[in-house]
SELOLUM-35947 format. One record per residue: chain; x, y, z of N, C-alpha, C, O, CB in turn; residue in one letter. Coordinates in steps of 0.1 Angstrom, whole numbers, plus 5000, padded with zeros to 4 digits. Glycine has a CB too. Layout:
# residues N
+-------+------+------+------+------+------+------+------+------+------+------+------+------+------+------+------+------+
| torfi |   nu |   nv |   nw |  cau |  cav |  caw |   cu |   cv |   cw |   ou |   ov |   ow |  cbu |  cbv |  cbw | seti |
+-------+------+------+------+------+------+------+------+------+------+------+------+------+------+------+------+------+
|     A |    X |    Y |    Z |    X |    Y |    Z |    X |    Y |    Z |    X |    Y |    Z |    X |    Y |    Z |    A |
...
+-------+------+------+------+------+------+------+------+------+------+------+------+------+------+------+------+------+
//
This chain:
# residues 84
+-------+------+------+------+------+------+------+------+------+------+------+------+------+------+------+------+------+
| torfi |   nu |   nv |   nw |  cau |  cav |  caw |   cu |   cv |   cw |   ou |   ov |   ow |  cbu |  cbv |  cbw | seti |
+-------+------+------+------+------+------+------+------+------+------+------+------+------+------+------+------+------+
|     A | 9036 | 1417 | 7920 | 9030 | 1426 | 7911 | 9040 | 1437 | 7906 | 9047 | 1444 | 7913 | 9017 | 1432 | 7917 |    X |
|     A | 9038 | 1436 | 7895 | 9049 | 1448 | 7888 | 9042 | 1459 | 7885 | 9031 | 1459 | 7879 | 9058 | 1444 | 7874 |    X |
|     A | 9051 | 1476 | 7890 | 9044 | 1487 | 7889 | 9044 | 1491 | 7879 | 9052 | 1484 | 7873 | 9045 | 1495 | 7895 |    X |
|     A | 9040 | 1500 | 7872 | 9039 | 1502 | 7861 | 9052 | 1515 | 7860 | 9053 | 1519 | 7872 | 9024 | 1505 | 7857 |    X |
|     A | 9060 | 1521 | 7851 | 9067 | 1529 | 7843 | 9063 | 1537 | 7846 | 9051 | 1532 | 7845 | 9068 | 1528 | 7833 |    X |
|     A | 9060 | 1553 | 7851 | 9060 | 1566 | 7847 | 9064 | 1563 | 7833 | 9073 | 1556 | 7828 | 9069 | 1575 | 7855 |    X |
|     A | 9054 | 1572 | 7830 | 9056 | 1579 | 7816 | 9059 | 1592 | 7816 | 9052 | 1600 | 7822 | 9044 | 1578 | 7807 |    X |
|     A | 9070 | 1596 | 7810 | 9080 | 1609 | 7811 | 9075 | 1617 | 7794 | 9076 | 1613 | 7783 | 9100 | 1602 | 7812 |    X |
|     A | 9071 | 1627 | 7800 | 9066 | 1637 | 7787 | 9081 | 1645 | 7787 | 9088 | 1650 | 7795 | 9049 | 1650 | 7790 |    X |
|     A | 9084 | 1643 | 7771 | 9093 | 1651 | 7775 | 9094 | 1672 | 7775 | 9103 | 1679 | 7779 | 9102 | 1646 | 7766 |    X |
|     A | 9085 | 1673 | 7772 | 9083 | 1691 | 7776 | 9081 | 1695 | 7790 | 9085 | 1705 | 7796 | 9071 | 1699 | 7769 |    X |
|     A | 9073 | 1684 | 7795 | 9072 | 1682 | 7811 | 9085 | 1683 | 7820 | 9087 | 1691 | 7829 | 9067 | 1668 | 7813 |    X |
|     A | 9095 | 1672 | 7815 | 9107 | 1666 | 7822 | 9115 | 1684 | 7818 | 9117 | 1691 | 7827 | 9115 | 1647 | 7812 |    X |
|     A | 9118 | 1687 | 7804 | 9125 | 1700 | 7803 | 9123 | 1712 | 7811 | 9131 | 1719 | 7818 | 9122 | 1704 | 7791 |    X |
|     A | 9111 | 1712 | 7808 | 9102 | 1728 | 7816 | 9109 | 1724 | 7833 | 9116 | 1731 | 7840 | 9075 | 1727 | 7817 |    X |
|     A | 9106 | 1712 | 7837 | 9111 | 1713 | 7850 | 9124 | 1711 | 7853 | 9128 | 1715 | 7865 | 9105 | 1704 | 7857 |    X |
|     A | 9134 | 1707 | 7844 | 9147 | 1709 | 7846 | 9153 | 1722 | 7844 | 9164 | 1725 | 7849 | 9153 | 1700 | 7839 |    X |
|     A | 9145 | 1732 | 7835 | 9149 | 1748 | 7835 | 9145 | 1754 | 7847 | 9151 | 1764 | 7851 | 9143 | 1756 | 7822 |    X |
|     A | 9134 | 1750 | 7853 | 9126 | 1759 | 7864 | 9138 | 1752 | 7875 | 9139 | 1760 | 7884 | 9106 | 1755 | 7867 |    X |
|     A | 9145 | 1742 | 7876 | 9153 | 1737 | 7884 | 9167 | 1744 | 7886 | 9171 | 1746 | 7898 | 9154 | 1726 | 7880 |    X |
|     A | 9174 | 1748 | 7874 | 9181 | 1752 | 7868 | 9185 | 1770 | 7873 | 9195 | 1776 | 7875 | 9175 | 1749 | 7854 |    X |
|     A | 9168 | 1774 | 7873 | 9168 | 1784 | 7867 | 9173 | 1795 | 7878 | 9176 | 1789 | 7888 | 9156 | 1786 | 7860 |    X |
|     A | 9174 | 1808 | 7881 | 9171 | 1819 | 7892 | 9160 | 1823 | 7893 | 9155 | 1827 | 7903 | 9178 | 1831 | 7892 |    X |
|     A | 9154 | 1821 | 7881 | 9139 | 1828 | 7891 | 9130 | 1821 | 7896 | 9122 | 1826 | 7904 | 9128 | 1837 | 7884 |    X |
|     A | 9130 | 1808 | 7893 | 9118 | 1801 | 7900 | 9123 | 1791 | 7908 | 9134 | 1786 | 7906 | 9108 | 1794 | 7890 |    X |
|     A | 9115 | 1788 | 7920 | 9117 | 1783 | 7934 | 9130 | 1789 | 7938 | 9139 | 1782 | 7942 | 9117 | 1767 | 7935 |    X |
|     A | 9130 | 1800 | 7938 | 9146 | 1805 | 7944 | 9152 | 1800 | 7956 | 9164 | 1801 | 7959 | 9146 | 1820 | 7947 |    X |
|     A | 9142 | 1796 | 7963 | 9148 | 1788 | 7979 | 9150 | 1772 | 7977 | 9154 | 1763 | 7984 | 9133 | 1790 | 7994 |    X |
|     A | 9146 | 1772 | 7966 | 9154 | 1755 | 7968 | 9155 | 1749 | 7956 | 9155 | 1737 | 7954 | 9144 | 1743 | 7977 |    X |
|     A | 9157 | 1760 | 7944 | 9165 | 1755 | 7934 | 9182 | 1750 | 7934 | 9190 | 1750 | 7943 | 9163 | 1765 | 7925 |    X |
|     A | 9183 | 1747 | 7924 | 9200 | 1743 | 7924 | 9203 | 1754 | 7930 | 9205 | 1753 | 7942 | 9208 | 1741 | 7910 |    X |
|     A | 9205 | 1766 | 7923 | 9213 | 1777 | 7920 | 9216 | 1786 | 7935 | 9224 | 1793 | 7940 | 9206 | 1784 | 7909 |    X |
|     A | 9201 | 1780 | 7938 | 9204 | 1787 | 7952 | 9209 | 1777 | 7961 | 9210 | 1784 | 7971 | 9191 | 1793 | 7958 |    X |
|     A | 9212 | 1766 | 7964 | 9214 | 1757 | 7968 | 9234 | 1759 | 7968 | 9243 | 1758 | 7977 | 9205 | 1745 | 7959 |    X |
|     A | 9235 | 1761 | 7954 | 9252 | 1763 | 7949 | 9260 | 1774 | 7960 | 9271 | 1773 | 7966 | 9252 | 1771 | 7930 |    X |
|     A | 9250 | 1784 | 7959 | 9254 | 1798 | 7965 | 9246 | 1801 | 7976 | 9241 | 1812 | 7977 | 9254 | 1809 | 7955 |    X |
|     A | 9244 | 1793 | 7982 | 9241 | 1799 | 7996 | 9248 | 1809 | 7998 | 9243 | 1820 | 7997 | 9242 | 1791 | 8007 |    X |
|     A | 9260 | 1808 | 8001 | 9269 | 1814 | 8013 | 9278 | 1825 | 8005 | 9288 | 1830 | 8010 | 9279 | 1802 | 8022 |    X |
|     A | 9272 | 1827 | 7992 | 9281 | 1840 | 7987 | 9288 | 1845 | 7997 | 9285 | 1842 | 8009 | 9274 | 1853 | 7981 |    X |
|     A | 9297 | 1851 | 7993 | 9302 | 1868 | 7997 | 9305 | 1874 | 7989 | 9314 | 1871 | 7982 | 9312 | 1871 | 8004 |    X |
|     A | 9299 | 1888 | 7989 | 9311 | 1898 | 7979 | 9316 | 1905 | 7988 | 9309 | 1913 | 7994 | 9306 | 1909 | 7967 |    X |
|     A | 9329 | 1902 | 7991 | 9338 | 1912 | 8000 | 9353 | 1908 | 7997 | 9357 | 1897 | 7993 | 9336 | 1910 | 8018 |    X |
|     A | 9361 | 1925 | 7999 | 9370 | 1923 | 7995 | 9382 | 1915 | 8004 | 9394 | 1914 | 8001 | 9373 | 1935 | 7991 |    X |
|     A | 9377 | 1910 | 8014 | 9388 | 1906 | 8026 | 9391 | 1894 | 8020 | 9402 | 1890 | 8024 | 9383 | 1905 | 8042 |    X |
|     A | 9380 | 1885 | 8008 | 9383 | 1870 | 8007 | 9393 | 1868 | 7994 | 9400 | 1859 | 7992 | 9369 | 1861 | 8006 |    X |
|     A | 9389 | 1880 | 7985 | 9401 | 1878 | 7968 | 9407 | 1891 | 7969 | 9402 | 1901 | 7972 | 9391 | 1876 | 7948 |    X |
|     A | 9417 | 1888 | 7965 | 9427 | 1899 | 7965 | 9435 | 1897 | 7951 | 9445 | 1890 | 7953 | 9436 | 1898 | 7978 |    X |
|     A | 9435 | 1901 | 7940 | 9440 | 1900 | 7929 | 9446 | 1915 | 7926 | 9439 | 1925 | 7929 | 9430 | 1894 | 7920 |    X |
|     A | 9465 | 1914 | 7919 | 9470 | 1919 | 7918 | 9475 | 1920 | 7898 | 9473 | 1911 | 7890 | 9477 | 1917 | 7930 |    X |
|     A | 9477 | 1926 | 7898 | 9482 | 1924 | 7879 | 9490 | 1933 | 7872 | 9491 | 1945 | 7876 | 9469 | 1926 | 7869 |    X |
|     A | 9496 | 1930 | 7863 | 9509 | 1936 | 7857 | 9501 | 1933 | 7840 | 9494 | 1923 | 7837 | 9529 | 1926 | 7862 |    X |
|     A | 9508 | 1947 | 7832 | 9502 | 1946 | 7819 | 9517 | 1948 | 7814 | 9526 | 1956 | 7817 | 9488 | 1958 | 7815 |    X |
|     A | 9518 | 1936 | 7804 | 9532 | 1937 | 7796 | 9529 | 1944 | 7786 | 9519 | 1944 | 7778 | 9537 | 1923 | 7790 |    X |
|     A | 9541 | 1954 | 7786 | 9539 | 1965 | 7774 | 9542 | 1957 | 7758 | 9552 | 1951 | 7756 | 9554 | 1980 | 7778 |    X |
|     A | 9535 | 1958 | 7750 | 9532 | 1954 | 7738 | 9530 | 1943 | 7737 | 9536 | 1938 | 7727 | 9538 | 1957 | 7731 |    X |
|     A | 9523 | 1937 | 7745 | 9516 | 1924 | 7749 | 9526 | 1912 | 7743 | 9523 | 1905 | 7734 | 9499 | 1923 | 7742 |    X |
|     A | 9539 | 1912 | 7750 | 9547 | 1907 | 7743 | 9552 | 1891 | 7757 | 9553 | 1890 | 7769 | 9560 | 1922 | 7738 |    X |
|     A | 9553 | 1886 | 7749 | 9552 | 1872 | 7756 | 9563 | 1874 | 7768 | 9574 | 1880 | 7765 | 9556 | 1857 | 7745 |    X |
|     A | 9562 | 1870 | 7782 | 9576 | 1870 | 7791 | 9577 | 1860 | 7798 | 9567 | 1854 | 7801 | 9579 | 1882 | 7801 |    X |
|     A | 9589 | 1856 | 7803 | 9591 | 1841 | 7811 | 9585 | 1844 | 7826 | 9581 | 1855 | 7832 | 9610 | 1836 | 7813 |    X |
|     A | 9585 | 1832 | 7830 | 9580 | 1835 | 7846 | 9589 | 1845 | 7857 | 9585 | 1854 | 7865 | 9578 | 1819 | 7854 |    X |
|     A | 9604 | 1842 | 7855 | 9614 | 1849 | 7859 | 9613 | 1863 | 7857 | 9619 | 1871 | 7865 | 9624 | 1845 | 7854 |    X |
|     A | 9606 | 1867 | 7846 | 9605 | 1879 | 7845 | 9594 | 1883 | 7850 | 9595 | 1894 | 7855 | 9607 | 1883 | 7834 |    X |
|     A | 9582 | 1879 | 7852 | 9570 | 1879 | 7857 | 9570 | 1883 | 7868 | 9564 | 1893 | 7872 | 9565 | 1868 | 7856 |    X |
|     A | 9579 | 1874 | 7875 | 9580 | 1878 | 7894 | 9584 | 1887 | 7897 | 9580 | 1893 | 7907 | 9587 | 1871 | 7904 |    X |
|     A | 9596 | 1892 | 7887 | 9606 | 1906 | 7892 | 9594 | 1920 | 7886 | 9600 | 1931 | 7886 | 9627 | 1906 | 7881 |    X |
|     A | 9579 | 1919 | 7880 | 9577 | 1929 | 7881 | 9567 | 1938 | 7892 | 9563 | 1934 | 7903 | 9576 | 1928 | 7871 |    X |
|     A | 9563 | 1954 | 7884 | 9553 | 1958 | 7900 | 9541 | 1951 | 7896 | 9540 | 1947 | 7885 | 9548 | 1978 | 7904 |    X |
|     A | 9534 | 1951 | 7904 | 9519 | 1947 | 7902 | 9509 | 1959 | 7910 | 9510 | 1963 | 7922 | 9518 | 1929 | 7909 |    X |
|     A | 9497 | 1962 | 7900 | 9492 | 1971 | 7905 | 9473 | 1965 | 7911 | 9467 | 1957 | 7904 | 9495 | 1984 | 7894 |    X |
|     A | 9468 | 1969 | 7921 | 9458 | 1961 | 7925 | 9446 | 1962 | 7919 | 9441 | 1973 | 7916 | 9455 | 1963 | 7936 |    X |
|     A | 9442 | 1951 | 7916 | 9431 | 1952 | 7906 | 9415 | 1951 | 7913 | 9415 | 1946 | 7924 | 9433 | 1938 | 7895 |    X |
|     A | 9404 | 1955 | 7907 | 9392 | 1962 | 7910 | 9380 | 1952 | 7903 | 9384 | 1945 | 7893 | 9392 | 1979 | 7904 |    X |
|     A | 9368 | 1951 | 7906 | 9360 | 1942 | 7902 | 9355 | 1955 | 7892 | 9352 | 1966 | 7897 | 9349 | 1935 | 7914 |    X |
|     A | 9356 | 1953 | 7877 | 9351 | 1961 | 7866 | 9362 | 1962 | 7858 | 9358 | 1964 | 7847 | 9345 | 1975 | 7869 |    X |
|     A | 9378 | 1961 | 7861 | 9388 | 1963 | 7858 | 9389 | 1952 | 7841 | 9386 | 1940 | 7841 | 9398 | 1961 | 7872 |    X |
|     A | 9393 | 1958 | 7833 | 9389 | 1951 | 7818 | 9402 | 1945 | 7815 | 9411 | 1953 | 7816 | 9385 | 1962 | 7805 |    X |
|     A | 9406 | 1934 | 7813 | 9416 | 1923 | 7810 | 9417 | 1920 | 7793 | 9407 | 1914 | 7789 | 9411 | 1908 | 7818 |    X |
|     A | 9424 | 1921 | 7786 | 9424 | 1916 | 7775 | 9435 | 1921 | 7763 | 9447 | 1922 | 7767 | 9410 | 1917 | 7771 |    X |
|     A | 9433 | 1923 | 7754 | 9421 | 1912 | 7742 | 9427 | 1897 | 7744 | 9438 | 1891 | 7746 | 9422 | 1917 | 7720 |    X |
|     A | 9414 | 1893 | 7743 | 9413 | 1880 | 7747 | 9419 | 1870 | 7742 | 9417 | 1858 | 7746 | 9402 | 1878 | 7748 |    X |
|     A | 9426 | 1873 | 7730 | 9430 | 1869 | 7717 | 9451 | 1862 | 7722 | 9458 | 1853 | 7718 | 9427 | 1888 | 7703 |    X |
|     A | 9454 | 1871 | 7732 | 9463 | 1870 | 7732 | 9468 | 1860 | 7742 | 9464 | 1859 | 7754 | 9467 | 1881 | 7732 |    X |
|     A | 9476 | 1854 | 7737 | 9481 | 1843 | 7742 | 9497 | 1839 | 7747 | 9500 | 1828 | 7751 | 9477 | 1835 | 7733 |    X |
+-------+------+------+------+------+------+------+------+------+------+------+------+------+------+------+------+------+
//
């Protein structure tokens, strides 16, 4: 005997892949929470340091290494983004 097909609505199938998706709903066993269990925000695990080239002017890696680098801060603004 053959079962029959689910039939898949598709606003049904959507609605539940955003609520899957999402942070606010089923927060304990959505993806999202699933992804990030084990956050941390602490500074002991990233440590990022950065040097701003004066007139955002392109430099080799050799030069890169020989400069200071000053320690960088979670809010600290990087850019324009434009520059390459």
């Amino acid at each position: 005997m053959t079962l029959p097909h689910p039939r898949l609505v598709r606003g049904i199938t959507v609605e539940r892949c955003e609520k899957f998706l999402s942070r606010d709903f089923y927060c304990d066993i959505n993806l999202h929470s699933q992804l990030y269990k084990d956050i941390q925000d602490s500074k002991e695990y990233i440590k990022l340091h950065v040097h701003s080239v004066p007139n955002l002017k392109r430099i080799t890696f050799k030069e890169a290494i020989k400069c200071e680098y000053k320690k960088a801060e979670r809010g600290d603004w990087f850019g324009p983004s434009w520059v390459r």
